[in-house]
C-alpha positions, -999 to +999 in steps of 0.1 A: -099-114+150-061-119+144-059-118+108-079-084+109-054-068+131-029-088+112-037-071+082-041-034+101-003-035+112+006-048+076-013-015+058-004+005+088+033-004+085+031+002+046+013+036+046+044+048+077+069+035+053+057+050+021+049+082+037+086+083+054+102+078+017+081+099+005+088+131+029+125+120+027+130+126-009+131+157-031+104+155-057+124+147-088+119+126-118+109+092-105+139+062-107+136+029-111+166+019-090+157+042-064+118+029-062+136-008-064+162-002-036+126+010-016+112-022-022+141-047-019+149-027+018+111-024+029+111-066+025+139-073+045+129-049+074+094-069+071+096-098+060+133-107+072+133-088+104+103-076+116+078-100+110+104-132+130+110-107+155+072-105+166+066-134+152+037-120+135+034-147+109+057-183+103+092-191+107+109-182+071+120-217+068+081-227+067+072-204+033+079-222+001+102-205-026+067-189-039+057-172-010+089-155-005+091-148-042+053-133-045+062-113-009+094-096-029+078-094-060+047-071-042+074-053-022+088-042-052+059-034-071+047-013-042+077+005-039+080+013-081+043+028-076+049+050-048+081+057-063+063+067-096+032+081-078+054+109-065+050+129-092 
């Protein structure tokens, strides 16, 4: 099933990324701008690069202004949670 494997790489890719940040940072107090940055840069290489480069899901013209709002919206609260999970 496509969207089954579709939604493997997506968690896959997540869990890598999180785990990467997370082993690349010394534990300090968690920052907002710092969990932010995460989230704005783990969008772009997904949603801007990797995702038209495999063309694992539609052209970017084809998403309305909500999708790619709601898909940088969860980026970022994604990255603000691991960011804050840290601790």
């Amino acid at each position: 099933d496509a969207a089954a494997i579709g939604r493997v790489i997506h968690y896959g890719f997540g869990i890598a990324f999180a785990a990467a940040y997370l082993t690349a940072l010394p534990r300090r107090r968690p920052a907002f701008v710092r969990g932010a940055t995460f989230g704005i840069v783990l969008w772009l290489i997904s949603d801007r690069l990797l995702i038209p480069l495999f063309k694992l899901g539609r052209p970017w013209s084809r998403y309305s202004v909500s999708e790619r709002s709601n898909a940088l919206v969860s980026h970022l609260a994604y990255a603000l949670i691991v960011e804050f999970a840290r601790r």
